[in-house]
PLY file of the C-alpha trace (Angstrom):
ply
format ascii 1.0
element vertex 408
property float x
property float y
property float z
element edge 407
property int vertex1
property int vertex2
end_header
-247.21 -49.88 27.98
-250.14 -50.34 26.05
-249.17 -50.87 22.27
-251.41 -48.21 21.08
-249.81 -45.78 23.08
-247.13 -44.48 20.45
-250.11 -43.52 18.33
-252.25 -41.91 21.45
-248.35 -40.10 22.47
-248.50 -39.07 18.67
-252.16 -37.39 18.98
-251.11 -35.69 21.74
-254.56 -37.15 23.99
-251.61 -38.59 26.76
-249.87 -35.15 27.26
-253.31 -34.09 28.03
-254.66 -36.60 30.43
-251.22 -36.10 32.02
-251.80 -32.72 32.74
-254.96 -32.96 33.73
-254.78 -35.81 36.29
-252.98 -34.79 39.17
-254.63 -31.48 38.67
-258.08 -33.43 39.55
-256.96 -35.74 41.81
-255.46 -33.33 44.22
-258.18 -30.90 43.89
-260.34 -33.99 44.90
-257.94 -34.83 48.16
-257.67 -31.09 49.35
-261.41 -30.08 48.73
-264.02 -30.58 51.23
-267.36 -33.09 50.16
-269.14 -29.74 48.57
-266.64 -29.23 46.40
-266.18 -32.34 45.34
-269.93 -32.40 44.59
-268.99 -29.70 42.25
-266.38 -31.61 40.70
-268.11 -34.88 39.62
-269.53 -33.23 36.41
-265.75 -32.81 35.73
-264.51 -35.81 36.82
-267.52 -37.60 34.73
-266.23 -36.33 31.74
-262.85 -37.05 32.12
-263.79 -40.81 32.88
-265.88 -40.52 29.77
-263.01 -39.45 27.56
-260.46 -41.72 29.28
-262.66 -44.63 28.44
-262.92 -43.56 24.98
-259.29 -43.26 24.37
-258.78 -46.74 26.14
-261.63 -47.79 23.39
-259.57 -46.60 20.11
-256.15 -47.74 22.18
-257.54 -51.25 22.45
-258.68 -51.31 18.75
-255.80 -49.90 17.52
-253.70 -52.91 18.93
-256.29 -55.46 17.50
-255.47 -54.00 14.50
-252.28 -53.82 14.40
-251.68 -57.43 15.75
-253.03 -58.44 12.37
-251.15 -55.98 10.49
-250.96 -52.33 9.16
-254.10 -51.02 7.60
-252.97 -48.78 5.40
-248.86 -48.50 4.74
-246.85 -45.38 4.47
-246.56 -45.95 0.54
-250.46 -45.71 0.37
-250.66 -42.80 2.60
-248.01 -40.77 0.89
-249.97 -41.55 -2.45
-253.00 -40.26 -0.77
-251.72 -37.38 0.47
-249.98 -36.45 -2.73
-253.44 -36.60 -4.53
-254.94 -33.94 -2.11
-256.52 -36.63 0.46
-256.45 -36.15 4.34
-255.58 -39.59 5.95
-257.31 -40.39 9.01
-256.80 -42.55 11.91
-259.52 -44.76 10.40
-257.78 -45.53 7.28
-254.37 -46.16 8.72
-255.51 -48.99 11.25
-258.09 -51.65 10.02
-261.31 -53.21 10.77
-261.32 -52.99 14.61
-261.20 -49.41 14.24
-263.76 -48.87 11.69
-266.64 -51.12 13.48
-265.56 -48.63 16.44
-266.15 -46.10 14.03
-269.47 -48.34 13.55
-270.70 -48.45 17.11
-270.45 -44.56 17.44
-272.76 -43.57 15.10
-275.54 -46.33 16.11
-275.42 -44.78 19.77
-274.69 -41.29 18.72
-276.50 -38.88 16.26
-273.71 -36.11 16.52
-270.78 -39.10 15.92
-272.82 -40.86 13.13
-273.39 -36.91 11.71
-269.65 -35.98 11.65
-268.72 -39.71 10.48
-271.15 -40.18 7.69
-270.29 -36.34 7.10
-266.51 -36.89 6.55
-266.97 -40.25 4.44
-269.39 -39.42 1.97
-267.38 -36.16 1.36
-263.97 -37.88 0.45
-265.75 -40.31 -1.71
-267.03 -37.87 -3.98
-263.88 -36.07 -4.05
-262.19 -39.44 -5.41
-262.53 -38.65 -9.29
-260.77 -35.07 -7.90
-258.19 -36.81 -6.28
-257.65 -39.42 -8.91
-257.01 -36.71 -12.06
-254.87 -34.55 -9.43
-252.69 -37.53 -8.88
-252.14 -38.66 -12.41
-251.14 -34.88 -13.27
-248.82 -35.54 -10.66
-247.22 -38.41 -11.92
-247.22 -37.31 -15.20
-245.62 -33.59 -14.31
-248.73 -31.73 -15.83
-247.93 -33.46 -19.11
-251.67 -34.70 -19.21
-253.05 -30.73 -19.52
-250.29 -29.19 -21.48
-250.86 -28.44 -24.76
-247.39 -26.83 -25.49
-245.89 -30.14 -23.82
-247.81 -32.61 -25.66
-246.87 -31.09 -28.75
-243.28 -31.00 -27.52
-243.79 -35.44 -26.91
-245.25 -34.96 -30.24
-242.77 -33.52 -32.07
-240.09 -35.39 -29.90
-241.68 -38.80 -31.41
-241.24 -37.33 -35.06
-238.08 -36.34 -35.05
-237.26 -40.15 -33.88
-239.31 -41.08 -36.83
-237.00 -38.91 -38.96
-236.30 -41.03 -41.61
-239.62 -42.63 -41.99
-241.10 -39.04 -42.69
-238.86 -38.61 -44.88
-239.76 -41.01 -46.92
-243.18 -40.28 -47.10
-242.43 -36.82 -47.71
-240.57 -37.64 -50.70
-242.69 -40.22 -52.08
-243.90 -39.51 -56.11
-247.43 -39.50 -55.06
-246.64 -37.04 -52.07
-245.64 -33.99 -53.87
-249.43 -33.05 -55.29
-252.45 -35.15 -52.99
-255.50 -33.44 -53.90
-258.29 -35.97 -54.03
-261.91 -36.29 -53.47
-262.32 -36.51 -50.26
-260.10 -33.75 -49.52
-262.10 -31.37 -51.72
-265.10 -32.60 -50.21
-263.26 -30.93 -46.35
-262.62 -28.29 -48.16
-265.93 -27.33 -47.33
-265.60 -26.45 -43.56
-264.63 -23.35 -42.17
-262.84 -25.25 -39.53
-260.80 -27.22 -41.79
-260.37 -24.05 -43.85
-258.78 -22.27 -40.50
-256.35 -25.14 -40.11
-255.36 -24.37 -43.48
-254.44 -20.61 -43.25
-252.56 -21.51 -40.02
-250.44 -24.39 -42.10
-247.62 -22.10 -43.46
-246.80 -20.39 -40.25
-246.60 -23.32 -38.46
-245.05 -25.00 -40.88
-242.19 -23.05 -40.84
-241.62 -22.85 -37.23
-241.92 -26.97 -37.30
-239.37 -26.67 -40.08
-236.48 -24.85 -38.39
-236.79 -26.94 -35.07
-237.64 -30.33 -36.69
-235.06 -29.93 -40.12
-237.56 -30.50 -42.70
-238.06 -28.32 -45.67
-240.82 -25.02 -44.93
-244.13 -25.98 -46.30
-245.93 -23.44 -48.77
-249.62 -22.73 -48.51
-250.68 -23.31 -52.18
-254.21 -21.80 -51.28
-255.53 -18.42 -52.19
-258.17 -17.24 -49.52
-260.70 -13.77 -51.35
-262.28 -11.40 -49.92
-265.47 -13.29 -51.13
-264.64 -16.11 -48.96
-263.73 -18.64 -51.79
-260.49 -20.83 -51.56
-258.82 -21.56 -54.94
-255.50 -22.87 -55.76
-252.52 -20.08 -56.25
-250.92 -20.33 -59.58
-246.79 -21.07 -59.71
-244.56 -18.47 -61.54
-244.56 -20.64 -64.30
-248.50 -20.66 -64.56
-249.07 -24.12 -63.49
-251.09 -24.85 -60.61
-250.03 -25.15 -57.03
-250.57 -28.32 -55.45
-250.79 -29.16 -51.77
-248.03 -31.55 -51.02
-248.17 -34.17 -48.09
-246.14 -32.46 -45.94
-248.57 -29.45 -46.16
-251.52 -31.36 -45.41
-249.45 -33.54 -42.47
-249.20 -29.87 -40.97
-252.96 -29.02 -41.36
-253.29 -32.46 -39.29
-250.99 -31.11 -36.50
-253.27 -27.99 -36.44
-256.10 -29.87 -36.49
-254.93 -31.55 -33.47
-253.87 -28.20 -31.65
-257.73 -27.30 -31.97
-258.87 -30.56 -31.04
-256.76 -30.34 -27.47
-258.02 -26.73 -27.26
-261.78 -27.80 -27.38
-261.10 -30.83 -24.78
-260.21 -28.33 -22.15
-263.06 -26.23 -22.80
-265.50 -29.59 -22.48
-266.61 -28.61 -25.91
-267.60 -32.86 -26.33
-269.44 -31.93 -29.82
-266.33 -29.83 -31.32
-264.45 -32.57 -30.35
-266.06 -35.39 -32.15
-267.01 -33.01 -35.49
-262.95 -31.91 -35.60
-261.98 -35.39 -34.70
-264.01 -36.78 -37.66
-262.70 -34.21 -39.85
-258.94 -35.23 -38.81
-259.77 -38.81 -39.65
-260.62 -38.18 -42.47
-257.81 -36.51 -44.10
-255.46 -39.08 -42.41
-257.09 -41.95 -44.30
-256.82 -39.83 -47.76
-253.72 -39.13 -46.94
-253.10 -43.11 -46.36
-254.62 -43.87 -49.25
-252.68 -41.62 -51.45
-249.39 -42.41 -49.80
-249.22 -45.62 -48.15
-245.53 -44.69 -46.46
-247.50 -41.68 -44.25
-249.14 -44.20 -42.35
-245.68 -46.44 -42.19
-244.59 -43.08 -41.06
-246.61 -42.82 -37.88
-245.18 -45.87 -36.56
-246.94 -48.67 -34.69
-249.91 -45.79 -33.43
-251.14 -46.13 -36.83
-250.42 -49.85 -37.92
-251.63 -51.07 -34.70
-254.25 -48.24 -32.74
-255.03 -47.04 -36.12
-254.36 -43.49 -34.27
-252.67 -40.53 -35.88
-249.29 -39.94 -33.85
-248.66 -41.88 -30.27
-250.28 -39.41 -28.28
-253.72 -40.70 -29.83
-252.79 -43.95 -29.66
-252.33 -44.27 -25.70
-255.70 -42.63 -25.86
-256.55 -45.39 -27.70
-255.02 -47.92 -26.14
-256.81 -46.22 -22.48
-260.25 -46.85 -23.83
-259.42 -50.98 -24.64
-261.39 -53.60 -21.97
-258.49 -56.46 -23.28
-255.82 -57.47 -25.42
-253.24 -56.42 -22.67
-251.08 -58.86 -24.60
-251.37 -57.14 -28.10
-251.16 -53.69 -26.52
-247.88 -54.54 -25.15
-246.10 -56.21 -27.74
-247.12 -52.24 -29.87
-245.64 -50.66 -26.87
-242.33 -52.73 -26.93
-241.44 -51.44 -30.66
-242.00 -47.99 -29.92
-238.90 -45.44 -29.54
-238.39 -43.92 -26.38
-239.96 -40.90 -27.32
-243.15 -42.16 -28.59
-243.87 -43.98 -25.29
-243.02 -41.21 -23.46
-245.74 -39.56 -25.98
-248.22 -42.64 -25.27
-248.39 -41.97 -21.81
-249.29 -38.76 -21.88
-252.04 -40.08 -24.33
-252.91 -42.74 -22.22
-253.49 -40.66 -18.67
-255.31 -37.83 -20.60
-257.78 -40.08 -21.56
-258.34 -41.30 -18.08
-258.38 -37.93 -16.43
-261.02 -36.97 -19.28
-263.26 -40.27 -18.29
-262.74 -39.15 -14.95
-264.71 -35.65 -15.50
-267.44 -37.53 -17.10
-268.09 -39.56 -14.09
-270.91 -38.93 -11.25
-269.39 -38.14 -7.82
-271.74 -40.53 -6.91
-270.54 -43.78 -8.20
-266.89 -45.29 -7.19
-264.55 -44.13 -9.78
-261.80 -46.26 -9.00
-263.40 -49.50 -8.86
-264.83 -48.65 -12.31
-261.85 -47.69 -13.85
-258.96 -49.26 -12.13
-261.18 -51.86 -10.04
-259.56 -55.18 -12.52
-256.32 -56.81 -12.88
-256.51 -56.14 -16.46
-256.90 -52.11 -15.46
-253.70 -52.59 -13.70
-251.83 -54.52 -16.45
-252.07 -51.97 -18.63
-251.26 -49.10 -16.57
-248.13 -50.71 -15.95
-247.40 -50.92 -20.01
-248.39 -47.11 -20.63
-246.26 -45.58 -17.82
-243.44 -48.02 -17.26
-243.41 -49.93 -13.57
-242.39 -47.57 -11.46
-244.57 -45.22 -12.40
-247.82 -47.74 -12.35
-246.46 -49.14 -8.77
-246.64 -45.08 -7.47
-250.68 -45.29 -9.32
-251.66 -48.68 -7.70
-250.18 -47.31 -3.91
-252.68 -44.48 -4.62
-255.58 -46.83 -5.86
-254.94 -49.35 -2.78
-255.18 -45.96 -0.81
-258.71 -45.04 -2.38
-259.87 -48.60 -1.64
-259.16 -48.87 2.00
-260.56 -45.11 2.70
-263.69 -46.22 0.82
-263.84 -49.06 3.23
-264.40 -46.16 6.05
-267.87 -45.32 3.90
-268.86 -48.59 3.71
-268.21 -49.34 7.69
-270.50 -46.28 8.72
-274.39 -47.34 7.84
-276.12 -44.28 6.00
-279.11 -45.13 8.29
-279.18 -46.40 11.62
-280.98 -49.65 12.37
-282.54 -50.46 15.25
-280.70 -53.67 14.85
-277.58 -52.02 14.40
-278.29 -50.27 17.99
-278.96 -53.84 19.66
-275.79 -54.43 18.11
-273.96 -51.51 19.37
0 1
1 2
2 3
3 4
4 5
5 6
6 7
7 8
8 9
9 10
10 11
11 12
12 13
13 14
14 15
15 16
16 17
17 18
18 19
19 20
20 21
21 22
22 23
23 24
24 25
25 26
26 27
27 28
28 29
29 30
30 31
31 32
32 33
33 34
34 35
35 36
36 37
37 38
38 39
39 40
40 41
41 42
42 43
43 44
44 45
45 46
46 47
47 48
48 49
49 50
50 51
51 52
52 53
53 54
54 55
55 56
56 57
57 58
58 59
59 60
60 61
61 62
62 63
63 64
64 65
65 66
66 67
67 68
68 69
69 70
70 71
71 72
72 73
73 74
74 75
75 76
76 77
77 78
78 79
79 80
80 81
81 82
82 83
83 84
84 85
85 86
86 87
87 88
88 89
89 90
90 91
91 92
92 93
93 94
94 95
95 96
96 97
97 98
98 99
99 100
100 101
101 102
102 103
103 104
104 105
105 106
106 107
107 108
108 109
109 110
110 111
111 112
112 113
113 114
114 115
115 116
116 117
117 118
118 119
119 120
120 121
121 122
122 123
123 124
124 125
125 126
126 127
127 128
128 129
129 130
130 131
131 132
132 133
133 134
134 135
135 136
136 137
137 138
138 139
139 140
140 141
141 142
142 143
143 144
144 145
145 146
146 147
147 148
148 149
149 150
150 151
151 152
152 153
153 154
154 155
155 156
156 157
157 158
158 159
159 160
160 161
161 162
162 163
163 164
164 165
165 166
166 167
167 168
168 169
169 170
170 171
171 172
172 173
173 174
174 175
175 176
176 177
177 178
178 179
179 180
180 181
181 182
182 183
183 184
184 185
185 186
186 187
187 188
188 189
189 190
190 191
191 192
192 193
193 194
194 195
195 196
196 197
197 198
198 199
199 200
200 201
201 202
202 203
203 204
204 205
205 206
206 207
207 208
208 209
209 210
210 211
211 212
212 213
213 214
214 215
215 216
216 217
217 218
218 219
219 220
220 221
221 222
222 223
223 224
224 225
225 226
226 227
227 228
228 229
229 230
230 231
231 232
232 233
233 234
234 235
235 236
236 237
237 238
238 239
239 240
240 241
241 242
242 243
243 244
244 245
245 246
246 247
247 248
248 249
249 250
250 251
251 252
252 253
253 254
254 255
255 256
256 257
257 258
258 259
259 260
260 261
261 262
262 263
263 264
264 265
265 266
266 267
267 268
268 269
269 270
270 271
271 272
272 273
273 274
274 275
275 276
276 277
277 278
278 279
279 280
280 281
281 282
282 283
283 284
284 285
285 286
286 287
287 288
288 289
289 290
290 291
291 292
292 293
293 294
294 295
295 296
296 297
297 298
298 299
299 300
300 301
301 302
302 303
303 304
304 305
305 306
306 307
307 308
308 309
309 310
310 311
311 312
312 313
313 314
314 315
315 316
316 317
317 318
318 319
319 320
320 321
321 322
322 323
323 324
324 325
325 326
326 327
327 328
328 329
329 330
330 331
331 332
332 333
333 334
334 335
335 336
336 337
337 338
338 339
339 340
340 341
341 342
342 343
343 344
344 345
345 346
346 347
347 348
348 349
349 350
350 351
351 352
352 353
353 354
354 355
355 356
356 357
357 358
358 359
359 360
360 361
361 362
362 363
363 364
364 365
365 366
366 367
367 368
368 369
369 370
370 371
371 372
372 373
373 374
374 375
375 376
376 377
377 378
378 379
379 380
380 381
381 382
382 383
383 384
384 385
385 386
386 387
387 388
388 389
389 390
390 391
391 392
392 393
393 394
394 395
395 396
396 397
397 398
398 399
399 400
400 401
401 402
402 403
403 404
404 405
405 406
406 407
């Protein structure tokens, strides 16, 4: 009758002391006094664990007279990121100063506590980027998919592209700074891959098939081709908005390798062809929608990795969010959760992951605006799960006091 006992009938410890009681006790009322001399070692030990279970029994209905610890949303959460929840996280307090008091009287208990504690905390930033790939259906580690969002948010943009595409000034950019790229390999590479993925882009997307207007020697130099009529070929907008795409291809490939330093040098060279490109045609950066205007990102994809890395302006941030088509928020919040999972892999195991990076309402707030509110209520059951199991680490001492013992 004891209102633990749904919880000890769960674990299975009543089936056991069931069995094993009558067994005892009539052994005890048929045996003579030398056997049940030999018995008392047995009988010992099953007082010892019968005490014990009466212990957590007694706790757990402290505990539970106060409420749940943690609920079934936060356990499912947990479990979904790859985390084991124990009978220490689902009551409450009365359960972890238990968990307290046995490893301040017992070495192996405080061993096999402090053990299993310190292990799931540094497994949280694990847990945390398994989750959000999760949520967002592998969409954060997919480079085929992203570009998919990507292309998805173009094609919404249709008309706006169109626009720029057509533009006077868009049918020959070939400026300074350009030139001045035209220096790295690396940009040179994205160039060579422009017409063939151009064309592909073309016949999905509707727009015209761009033509590389570069000649690449056998010497290694890059000139301009010449046209049939023996004026020069000029690199359009379009041409160079598909160098930018491939640009971003190799930017996403050297993420998942960790290559940090490629990053930065091919995100630097991106940026700046995007703000020649703005420069020469103001309508490219109309174009790219509010990611530009208002992240000053390339495409929505960078701009809810943007928008990841911002400590305020929740306000701002959601006002951008509200005049972006379906598509580009979609596109955002795969932006927004790569980011995270890639601050994630920077972090020690030794520091609390979640409290740095989702530990604030603000945090919160704007999870909710990248990935809509169902999606950020599934992310915050998970985070209240990481909280409460953290609580467990917290509860065991790493060192045992010898006021702690008095305690005990």
């Amino acid at each position: 009758g004891d209102p633990g006992a749904d919880v000890l009938r769960t674990m299975g410890t009543d089936a056991v002391i069931g069995a094993g009681s009558p067994f005892i006790a009539r052994g005890l009322e048929l045996a003579g006094r030398g056997i049940r001399a030999a018995t008392q070692p047995m009988t010992r030990a099953f007082n010892q664990d019968n005490a014990a279970i009466k212990a957590v029994s007694n706790n757990i209905a402290k505990d539970r007279a106060i409420g749940p610890g943690m609920g079934q949303a936060e356990q499912g959460a947990l479990q979904q990121a790859g985390g084991e929840v124990l009978n220490i996280d689902r009551f409450g307090e009365s359960i972890r100063r238990l968990g307290r008091a046995s490893a301040n009287v017992s070495t192996e208990a405080g061993n096999k506590l402090r053990g299993t504690v310190q292990q799931r905390f540094e497994g949280q930033g694990d847990r945390a980027q398994s989750f959000l790939k999760t949520l967002m259906n592998g969409a954060t580690d997919d480079l085929a998919l992203q570009d998919a969002l990507d292309a998805g948010a173009r094609q919404a943009n249709k008309v706006n592209y169109d626009k720029a595409y057509n533009a006077p000034a868009a049918r020959a950019v070939w400026n300074q700074p350009i030139k001045e790229l035209m220096q790295s390999d690396t940009f040179r590479a994205a160039i060579q891959q422009a017409e063939k993925r151009g064309t592909d882009r073309a016949a999905v997307a509707g727009f015209q098939a761009v033509r590389n207007p570069f000649e690449f020697r056998p010497d290694g130099t890059v000139t301009l081709r010449k046209n049939p009529d023996g004026s020069q070929a000029l690199p359009s907008l379009q041409f160079w908005d598909q160098v930018k795409r491939n640009l971003d291809g190799m930017i996403g490939t050297a993420k998942r390798a960790g290559d940090n330093t490629l990053v930065a040098d091919l995100s630097a060279i991106k940026s700046k062809l995007t703000g020649a490109l703005d420069s020469a045609v103001p309508d490219y950066k109309t174009a790219r929608g509010v990611a530009a205007s208002f992240f000053g990102a390339d495409d929505a994809i960078d701009a809810g990795r943007e928008a990841a890395k911002l400590t305020r302006a929740n306000p701002e941030v959601e006002r951008a969010v509200g005049q972006m088509s379906a598509a580009e928020r979609d596109a955002f919040s795969v932006g927004f959760t790569s980011e995270i999972i890639d601050a994630l892999k920077e972090r020690s195991t030794r520091t609390n992951v979640i409290n740095q990076i989702f530990g604030s309402p603000a945090a919160i707030e704007r999870l909710r605006i990248a990935l809509g509110p169902q999606k950020a209520k599934e992310f915050e059951a998970y985070v209240r799960a990481e909280q409460i199991i953290d609580q467990a680490r917290t509860a065991i001492p790493a060192n045992v006091t010898m006021v702690q013992q008095s305690i005990a």
